[in-house]
C-alpha positions in Angstrom: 12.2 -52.5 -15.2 11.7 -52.5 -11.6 10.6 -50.2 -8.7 13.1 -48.0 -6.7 13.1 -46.2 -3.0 15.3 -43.6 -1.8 15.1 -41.9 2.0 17.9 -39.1 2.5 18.3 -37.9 6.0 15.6 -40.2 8.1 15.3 -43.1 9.2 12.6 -45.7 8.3 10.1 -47.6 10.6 10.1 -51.4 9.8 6.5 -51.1 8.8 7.3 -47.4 6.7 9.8 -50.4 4.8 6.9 -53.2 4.3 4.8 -50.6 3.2 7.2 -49.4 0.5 7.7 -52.9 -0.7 3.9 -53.6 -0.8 3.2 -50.6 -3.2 6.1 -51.2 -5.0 6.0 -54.9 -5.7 3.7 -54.7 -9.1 7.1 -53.2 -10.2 9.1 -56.0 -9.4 7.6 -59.3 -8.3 11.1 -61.2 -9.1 12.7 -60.1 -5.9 13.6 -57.4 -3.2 16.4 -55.5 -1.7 17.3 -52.8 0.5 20.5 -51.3 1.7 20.8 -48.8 4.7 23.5 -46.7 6.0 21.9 -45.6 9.7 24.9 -43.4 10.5 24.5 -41.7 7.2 20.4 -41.6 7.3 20.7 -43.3 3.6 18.2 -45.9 3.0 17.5 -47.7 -0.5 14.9 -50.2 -1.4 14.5 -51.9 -4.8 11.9 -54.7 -6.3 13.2 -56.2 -9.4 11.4 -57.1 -12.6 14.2 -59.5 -14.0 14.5 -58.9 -17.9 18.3 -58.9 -18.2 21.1 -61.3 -16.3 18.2 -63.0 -14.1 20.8 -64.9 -11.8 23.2 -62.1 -10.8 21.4 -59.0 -11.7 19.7 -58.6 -7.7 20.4 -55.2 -6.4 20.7 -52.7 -4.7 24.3 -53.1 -6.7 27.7 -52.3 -5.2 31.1 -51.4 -6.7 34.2 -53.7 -5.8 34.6 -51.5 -2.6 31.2 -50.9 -1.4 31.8 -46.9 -1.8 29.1 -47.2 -4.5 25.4 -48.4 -4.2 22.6 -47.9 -6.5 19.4 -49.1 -7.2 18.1 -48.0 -10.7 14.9 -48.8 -12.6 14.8 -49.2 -16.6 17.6 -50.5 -19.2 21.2 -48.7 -20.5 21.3 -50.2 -24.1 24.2 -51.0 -25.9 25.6 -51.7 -22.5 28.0 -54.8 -23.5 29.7 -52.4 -25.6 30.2 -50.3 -22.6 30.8 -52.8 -20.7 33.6 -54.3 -23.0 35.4 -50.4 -22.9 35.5 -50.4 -19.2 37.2 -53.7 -18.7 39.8 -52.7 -21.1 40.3 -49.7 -18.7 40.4 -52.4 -15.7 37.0 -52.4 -14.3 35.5 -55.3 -12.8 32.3 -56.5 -13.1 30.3 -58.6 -10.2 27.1 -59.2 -12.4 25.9 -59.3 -15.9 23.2 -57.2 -15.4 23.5 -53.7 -18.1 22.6 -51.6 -14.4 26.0 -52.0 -13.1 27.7 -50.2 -16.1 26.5 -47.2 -13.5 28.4 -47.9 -11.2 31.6 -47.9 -13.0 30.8 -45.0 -15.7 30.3 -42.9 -12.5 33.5 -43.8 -11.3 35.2 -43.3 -14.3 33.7 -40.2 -15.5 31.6 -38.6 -12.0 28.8 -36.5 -13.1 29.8 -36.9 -16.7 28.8 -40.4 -16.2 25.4 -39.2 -18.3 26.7 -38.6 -21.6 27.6 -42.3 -22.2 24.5 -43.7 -21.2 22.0 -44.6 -23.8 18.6 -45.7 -22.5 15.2 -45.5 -20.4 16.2 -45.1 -16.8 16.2 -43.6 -13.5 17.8 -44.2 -10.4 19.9 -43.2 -7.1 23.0 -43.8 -6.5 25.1 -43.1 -2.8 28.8 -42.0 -3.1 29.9 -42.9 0.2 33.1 -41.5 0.0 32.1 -38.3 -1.3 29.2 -38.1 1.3 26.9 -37.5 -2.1 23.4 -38.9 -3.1 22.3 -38.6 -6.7 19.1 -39.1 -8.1 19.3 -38.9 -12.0 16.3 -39.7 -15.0 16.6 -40.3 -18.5 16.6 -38.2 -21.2 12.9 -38.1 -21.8 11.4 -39.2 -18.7 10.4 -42.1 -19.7 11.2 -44.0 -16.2 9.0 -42.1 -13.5 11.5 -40.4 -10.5 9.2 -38.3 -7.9 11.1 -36.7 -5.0 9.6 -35.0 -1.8 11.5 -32.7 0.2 11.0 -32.9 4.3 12.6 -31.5 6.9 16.3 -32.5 6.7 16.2 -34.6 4.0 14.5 -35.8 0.7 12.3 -39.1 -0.2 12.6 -40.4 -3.9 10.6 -43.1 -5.7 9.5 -44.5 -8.6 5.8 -43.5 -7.9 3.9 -41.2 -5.4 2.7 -43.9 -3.4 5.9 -45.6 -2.1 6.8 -41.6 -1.1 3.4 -41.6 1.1 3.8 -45.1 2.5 6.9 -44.8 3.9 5.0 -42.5 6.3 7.6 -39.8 5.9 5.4 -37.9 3.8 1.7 -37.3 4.7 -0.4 -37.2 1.5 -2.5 -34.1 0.8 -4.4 -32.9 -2.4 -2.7 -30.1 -4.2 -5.7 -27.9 -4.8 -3.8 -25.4 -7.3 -2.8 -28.3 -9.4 -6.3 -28.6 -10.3 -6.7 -25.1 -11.3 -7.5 -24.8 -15.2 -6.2 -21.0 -14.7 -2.5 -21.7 -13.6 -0.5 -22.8 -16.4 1.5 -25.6 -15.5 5.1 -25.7 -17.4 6.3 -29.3 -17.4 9.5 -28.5 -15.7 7.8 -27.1 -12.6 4.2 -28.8 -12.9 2.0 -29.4 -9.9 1.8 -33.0 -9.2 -2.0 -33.9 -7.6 -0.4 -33.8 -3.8 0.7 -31.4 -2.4 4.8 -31.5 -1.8 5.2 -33.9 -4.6 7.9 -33.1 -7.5 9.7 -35.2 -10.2 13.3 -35.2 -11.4 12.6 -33.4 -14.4 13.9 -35.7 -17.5 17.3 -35.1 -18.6 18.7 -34.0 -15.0 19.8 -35.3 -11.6 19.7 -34.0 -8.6 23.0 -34.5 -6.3 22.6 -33.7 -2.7 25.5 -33.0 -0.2 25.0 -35.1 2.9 27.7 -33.3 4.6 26.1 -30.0 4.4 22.2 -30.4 3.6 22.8 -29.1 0.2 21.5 -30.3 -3.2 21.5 -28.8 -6.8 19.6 -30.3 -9.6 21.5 -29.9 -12.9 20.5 -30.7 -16.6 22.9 -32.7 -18.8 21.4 -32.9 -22.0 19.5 -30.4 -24.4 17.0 -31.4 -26.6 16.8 -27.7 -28.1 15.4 -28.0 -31.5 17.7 -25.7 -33.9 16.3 -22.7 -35.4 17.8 -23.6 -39.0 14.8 -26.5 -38.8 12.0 -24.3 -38.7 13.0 -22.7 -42.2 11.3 -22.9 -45.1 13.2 -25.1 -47.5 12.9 -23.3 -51.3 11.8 -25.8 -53.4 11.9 -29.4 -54.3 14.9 -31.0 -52.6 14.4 -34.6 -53.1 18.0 -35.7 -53.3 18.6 -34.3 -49.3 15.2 -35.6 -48.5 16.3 -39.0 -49.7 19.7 -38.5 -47.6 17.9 -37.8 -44.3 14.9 -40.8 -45.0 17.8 -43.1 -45.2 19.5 -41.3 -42.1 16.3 -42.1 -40.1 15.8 -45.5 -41.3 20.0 -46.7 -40.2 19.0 -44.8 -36.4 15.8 -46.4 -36.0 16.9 -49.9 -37.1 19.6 -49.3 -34.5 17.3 -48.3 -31.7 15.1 -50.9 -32.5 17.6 -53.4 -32.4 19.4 -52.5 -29.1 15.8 -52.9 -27.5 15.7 -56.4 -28.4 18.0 -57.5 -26.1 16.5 -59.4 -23.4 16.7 -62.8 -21.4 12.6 -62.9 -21.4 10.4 -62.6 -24.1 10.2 -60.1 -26.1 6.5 -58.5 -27.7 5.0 -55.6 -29.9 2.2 -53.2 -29.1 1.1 -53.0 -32.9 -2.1 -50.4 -33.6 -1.6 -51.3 -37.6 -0.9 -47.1 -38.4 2.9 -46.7 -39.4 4.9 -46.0 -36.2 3.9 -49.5 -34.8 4.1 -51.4 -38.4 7.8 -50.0 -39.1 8.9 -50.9 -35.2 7.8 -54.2 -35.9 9.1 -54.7 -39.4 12.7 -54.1 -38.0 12.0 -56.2 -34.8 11.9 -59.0 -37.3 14.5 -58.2 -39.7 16.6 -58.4 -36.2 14.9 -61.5 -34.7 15.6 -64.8 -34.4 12.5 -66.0 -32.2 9.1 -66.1 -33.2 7.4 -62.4 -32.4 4.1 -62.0 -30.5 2.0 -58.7 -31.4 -0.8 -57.4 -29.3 -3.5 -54.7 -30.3 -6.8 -53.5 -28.4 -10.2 -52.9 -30.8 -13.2 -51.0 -28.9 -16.6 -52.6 -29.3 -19.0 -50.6 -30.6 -16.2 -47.7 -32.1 -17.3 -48.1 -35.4 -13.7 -47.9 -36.9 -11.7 -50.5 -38.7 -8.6 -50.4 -37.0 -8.9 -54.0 -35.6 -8.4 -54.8 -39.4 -5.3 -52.5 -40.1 -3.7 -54.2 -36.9 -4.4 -57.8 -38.5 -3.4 -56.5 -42.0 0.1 -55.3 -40.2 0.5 -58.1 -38.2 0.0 -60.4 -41.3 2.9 -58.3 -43.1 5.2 -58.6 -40.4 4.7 -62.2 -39.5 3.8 -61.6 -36.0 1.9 -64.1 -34.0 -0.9 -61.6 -33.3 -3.4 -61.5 -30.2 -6.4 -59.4 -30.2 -8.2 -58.2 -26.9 -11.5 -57.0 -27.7 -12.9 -54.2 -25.2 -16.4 -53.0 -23.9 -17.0 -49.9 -22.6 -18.4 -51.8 -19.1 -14.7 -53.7 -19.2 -13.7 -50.3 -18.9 -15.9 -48.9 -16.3 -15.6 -51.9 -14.0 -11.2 -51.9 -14.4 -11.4 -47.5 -13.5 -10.4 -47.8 -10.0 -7.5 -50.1 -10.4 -6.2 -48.1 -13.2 -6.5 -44.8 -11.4 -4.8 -46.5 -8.5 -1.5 -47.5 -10.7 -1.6 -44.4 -12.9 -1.4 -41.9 -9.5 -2.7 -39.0 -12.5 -6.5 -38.1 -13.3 -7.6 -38.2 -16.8 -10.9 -37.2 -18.4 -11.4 -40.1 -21.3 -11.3 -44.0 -20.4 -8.3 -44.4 -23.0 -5.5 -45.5 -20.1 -7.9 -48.0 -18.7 -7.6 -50.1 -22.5 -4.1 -49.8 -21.9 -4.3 -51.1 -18.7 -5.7 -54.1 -20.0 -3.9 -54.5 -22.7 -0.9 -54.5 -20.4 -2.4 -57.3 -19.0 -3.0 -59.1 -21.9 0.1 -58.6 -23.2 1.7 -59.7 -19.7 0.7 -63.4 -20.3 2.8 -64.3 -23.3 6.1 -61.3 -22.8 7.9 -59.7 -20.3 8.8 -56.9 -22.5 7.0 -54.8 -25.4 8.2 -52.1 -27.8 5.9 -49.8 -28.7 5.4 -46.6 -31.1 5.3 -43.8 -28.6 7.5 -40.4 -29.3 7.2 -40.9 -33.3 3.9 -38.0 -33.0 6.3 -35.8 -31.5 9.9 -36.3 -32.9 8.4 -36.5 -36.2 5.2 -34.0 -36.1 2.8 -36.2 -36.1 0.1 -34.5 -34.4 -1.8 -33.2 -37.8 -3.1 -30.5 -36.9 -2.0 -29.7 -33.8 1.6 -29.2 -35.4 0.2 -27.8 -38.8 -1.2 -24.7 -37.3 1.9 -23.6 -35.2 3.6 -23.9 -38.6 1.4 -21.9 -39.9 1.5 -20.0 -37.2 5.7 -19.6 -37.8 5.2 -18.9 -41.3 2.4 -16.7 -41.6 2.3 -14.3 -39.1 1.7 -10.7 -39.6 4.6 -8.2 -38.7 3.7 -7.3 -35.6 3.7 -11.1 -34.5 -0.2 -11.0 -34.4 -1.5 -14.8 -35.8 -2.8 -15.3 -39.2 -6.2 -14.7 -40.3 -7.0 -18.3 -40.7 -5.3 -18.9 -37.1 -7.6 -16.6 -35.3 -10.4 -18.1 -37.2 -9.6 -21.6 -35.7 -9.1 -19.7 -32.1 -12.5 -18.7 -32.1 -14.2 -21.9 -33.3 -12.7 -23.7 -30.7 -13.5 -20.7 -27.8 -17.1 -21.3 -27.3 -16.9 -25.5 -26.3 -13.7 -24.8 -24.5 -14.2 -21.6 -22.0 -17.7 -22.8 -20.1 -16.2 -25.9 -19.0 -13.2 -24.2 -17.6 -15.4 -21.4 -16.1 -17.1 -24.9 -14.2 -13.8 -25.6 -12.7 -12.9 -22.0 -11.3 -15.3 -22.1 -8.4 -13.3 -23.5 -5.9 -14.3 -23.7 -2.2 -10.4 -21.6 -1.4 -10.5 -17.7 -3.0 -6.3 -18.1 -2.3 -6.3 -19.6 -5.9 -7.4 -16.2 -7.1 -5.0 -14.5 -5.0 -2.3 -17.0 -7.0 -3.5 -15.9 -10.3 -3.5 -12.2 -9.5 0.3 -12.5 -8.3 1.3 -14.5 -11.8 -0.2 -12.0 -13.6 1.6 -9.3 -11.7 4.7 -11.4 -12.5 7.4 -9.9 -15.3 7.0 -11.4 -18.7 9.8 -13.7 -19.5 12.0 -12.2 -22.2 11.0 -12.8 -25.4 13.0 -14.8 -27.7 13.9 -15.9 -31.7 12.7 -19.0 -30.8 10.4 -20.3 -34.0 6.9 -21.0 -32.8 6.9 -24.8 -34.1 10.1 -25.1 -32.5 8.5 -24.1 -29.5 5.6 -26.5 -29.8 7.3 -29.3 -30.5 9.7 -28.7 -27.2 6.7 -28.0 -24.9 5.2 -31.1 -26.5 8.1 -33.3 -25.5 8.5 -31.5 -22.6 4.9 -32.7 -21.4 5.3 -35.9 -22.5 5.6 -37.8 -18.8 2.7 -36.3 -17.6 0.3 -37.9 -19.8 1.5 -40.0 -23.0 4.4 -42.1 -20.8 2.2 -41.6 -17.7 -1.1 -43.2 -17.6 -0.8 -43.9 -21.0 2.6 -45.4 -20.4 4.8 -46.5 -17.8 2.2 -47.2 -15.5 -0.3 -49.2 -16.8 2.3 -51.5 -18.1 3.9 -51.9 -15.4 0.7 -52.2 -13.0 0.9 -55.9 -15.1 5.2 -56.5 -14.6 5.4 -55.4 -17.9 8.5 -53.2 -19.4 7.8 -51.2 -22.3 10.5 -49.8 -24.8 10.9 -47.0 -26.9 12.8 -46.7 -30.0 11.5 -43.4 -31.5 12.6 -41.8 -27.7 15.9 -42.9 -28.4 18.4 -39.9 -28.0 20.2 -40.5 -31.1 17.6 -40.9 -33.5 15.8 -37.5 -31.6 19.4 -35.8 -31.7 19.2 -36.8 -35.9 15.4 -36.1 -36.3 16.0 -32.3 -34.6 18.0 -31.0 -37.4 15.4 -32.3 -40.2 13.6 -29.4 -42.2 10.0 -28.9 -40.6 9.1 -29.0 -44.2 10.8 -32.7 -44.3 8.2 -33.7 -41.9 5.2 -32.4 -42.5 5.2 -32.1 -46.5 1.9 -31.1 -48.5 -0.2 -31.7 -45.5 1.0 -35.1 -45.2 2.2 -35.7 -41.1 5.8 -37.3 -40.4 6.5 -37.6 -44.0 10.3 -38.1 -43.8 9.1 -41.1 -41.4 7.2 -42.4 -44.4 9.9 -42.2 -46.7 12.4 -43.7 -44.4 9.9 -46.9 -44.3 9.9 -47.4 -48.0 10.8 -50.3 -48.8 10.4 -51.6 -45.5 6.2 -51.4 -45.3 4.1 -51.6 -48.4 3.2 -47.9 -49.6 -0.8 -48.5 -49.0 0.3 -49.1 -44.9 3.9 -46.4 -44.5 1.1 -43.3 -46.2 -1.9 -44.2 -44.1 -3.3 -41.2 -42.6 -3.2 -41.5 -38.6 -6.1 -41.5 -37.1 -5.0 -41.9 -33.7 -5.9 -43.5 -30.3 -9.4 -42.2 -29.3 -12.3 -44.4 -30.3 -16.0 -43.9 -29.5 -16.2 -46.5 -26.5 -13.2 -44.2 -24.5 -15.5 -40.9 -24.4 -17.5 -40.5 -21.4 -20.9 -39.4 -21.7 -21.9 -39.6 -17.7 -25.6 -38.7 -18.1 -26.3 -40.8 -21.3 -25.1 -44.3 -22.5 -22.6 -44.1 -19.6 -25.1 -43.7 -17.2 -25.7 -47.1 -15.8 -21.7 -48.0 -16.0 -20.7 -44.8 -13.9 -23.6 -45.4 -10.8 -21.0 -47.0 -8.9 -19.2 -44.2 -8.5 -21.7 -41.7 -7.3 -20.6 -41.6 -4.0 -17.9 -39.7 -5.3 -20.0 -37.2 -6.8 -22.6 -36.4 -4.0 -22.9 -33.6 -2.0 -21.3 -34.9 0.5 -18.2 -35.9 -1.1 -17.5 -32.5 -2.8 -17.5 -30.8 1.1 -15.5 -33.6 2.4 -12.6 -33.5 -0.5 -13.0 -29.6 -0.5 -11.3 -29.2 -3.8 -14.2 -28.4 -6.7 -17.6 -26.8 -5.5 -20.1 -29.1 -5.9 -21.9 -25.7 -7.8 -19.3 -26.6 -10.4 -20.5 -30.4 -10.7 -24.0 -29.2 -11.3 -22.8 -26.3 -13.7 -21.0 -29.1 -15.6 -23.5 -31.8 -15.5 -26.1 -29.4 -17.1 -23.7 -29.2 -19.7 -22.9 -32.6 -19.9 -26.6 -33.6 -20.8 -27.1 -31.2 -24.1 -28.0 -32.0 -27.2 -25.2 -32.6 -29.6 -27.4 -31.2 -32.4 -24.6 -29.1 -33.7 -20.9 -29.7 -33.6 -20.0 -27.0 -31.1 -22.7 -28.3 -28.8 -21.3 -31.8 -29.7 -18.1 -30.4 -28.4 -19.0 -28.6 -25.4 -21.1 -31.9 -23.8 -18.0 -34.0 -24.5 -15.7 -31.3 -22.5 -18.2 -31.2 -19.8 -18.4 -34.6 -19.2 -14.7 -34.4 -19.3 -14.7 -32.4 -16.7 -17.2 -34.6 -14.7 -14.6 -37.3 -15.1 -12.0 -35.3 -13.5 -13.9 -34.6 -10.6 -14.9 -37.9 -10.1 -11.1 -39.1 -10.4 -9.9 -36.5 -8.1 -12.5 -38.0 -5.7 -10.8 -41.3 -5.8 -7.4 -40.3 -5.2 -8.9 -38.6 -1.9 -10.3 -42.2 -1.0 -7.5 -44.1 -1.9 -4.6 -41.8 -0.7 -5.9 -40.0 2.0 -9.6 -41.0 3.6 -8.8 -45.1 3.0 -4.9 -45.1 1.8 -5.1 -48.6 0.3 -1.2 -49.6 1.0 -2.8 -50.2 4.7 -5.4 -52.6 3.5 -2.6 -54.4 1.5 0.2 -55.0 3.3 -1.3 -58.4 5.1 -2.3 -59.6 1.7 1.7 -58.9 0.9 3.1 -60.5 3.9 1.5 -63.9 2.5 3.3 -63.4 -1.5 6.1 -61.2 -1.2 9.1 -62.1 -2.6 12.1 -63.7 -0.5 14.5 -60.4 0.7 17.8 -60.3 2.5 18.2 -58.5 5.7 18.9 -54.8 5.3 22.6 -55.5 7.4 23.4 -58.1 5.3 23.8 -56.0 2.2 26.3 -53.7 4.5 29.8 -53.6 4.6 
């Protein structure tokens, strides 16, 4: 895991560089490089988190004949054995790091190199000869990529900040992305500053430095087929069986391949299945002793501190607990918000920042249970009622009764909060919104609804779940987190599994729960999920939070609303009103809880503007950088 820089088509100022390096070096404290090509306008940086060949493994890398450099961020699995297929072919290899198999796939395949690669990565690589940059993201997104396009050229990193302190790209608040009206897609979502995109997952994008020109291309699909949305007729235990046992060999695979490390190796272990059954095949494929790290909530009134101890009794783990108060929280909100570049509206990321931290002290590397919700519909009833939704629609496509019925329950606590958040300061929002709705509809297609779902859930998936709750606040701590239920093999198995396979008598990821029989005891592989949230991550602003979040009222007065110029501070008051009702009855319980969501997101919004724009804090750290930053060799150096 590490941190990577690209500039296309400009040059860099020496202290543009530093600063790149100084916002970048959480992401790789183990060392630094940069390449640049000045008559070419190609720059690269890279800071390295070493996890794999931690003698050889410095980059930026180059091929045998310098025609190829690259700097990439994440791990290609199963990369000896693509290693071992290359040097039959009569490649030769400089390092031992699994990042150079890059290098020669792409000269052995070009653009096809993608196909072969199995992991969690982004990166850029320059084709010299071919006068051809190409920025390229795994299959999921689970390694960040953001890209900014200026004036003759483009700016890549792994997060928004390197792009702004390199001082090619000024950073501005992208007032429509905070718009609750403007549906964002995940493939063209508004990023919180304004000329800010990502390399949507499964993609690259290859520009032409000849000519200016770039293309961004997709090559994979993670289309769900149609065939799985269908009702299975009847009782089908013996193909139920066959595909438990098909999910049990991929996962055991994935798991396995993720182990391989030259620094220690950890578990994130909540004690619910998807973190249990990781952890039961790390140790069936382990040879060291296995450290497990879970996060309990003081005062959430819940018991899954015990499940965790229960699990990590089972799998033999030697388990750490961090216990966490809701001022721990408070107090670590600004340096979380600074890491995860993405407002949120609960303090959930925060105990993953800290448990990052925690976690940081005993392993390099953790594998975790993310992606099992949403390969294997785990989301009760978010995904229950979009297959109902499938299967019990009228004929005219109208949803079912009991659908509607849930609509309008939820309208009420959901709608006033929103209505807070439309009055901006700028009526060219509204303008926006009337030319979207004067838009043609897309056409319509066959597409099942669950399918559909389950897509746009992936599909969101780095914007949140391997965002703030992800990527970031691991590696805010140097630590590299791994995936096995995002592996595209297991997915590319899961896809074609019956719906009904899944989600079976109201019991979520089901055909995960058979796969782990015989793996986890029956009373810990059927427990019911009852996810992340706890009591101590819900803001409540204007009661038991009240002392915690007085710190922050700067960035809620008056004054700050007309300086930031994003919400109306009419809004804030609309929404603080709501935040302070009684929660007598459940919608009301609802509807303070969303308010002082939204009071959160104001308030976080608030900060970026400090932090990026009124005080960017890259300037404030770059002397406290010059005094630990790791030894780097000069830029000429690493050219031919």
């Amino acid at each position: 895991m590490c941190g990577i820089f690209g500039a296309v088509g400009h040059d860099l100022a020496e202290s543009g560089l530093e600063s790149v390096f100084t916002v970048l070096q959480h992401r790789g404290p183990d060392g630094e490089g940069l390449f640049i090509d000045a008559s070419a306008k190609v720059t690269l940086a890279h800071t390295r988190l070493a996890v794999i060949d931690l003698a050889t493994g410095a980059q930026p890398l180059h091929s045998e004949d310098d025609s190829l450099i690259l700097v990439a961020n994440g791990e290609i699995y199963d990369f000896e054995r693509i290693r071992a297929s290359l040097e039959a072919k009569g490649c030769r290899f400089r390092t031992k790091s699994d990042s150079e198999v890059i290098l020669h796939l792409y000269r052995e395949y070009g653009l096809g190199c993608f196909e072969h690669l199995r992991g969690e990565f982004a990166f850029v690589l320059y084709d010299r000869a071919k006068h051809l940059v190409i920025a390229a993201r795994d299959r999921f997104g689970i390694k960040p990529l953001y890209l900014s396009r200026v004036e003759g050229g483009f700016v890549f990193a792994s997060e928004m900040k390197a792009i702004f302190a390199s001082g090619l790209v000024r950073p501005k608040l992208n007032v429509n992305a905070f718009d609750p009206l403007i549906d964002q897609e995940p493939a063209n979502a508004s990023f919180p500053f304004e000329g800010i995109e990502h390399v949507p997952p499964a993609s690259y994008i290859a520009i032409d430095l000849e000519t200016g020109e770039s293309r961004i291309a997709r090559y994979w699909c993670g289309e769900i087929p149609a065939i799985a949305a269908e009702a299975v007729a009847g009782p089908d235990d013996e193909r139920a069986a066959a595909c438990a046992g098909s999910v049990l060999r991929e996962l055991e695979e994935a798991v396995r391949l993720r182990l391989r490390a030259d620094v220690p190796v950890g578990l994130y272990l909540s004690g619910g299945i998807d973190s249990a059954f990781v952890g039961a095949l790390m140790q069936r494929n382990l040879r060291s002793p296995l450290h497990s790290f879970s996060i309990s909530f003081e005062g959430s009134g819940r018991n899954e501190r015990e499940f965790a101890r229960l699990a990590a009794g089972f799998v033999g783990t030697e388990h750490h607990e961090l216990k966490v108060t809701k001022q721990m929280l408070w107090d670590n909100l600004e340096h979380c918000l600074w890491f995860s570049e993405l407002p949120f509206v609960t303090l959930a990321p925060v105990g993953k920042f800290l448990l990052s931290q925690k976690a940081r002290k005993f392993v390099t590397v953790v594998l975790t249970g993310e992606g099992a919700d949403e390969v294997f519909l785990g989301y009760r009833s978010f995904f229950q009622r979009a297959i109902l939704e499938t299967r019990g629609g009228d004929r005219k496509g109208r949803p079912s009764p009991r659908l509607r019925r849930l609509k309008l329950r939820g309208f009420a606590s959901k709608i006033v909060p929103k209505l807070s958040l439309m009055l901006f300061h700028n009526s060219r929002r509204a303008e926006l919104r009337r030319a979207r709705g004067n838009a043609s509809p897309a056409p319509s297609t066959a597409k099942p609804l669950i399918n559909a779902v389950q897509e746009a859930r992936i599909a969101g998936m780095p914007l949140d779940i391997l965002c703030y709750l992800g990527d970031r606040e691991e590696m805010a701590h140097s630590l590299e987190a791994r995936l096995p239920f995002l592996d595209h093999k297991l997915y590319d198995l899961a896809k074609w599994i019956p719906v009904d396979f899944k989600v079976r008598d109201g019991l979520e990821k089901a055909i995960l729960r058979d796969a782990a029989k015989g793996v986890l005891p029956d009373d810990m592989r059927l427990r019911r999920k009852s996810g992340f949230m706890a009591t101590s991550e819900v803001v409540d602003f204007f009661g038991s939070d009240r002392k915690a979040a007085q710190k922050f009222g700067r960035h809620l007065s008056k004054q700050a609303f007309e300086r930031v110029q994003v919400f109306s501070y009419g809004a804030f008051v609309t929404a603080s009103l709501l935040a302070r009702l009684p929660p007598l009855t459940r919608p009301l319980k609802r509807l303070r809880r969303n308010s002082n969501k939204v009071v959160m997101y104001m308030l976080q919004v608030h900060m970026l503007h400090e932090m990026f724009i009124a005080e960017p804090l890259w300037a404030k750290s770059d002397e406290r950088r010059r005094k630990t930053a790791p030894t780097r060799e000069p830029a000429d150096a690493l050219m031919p």
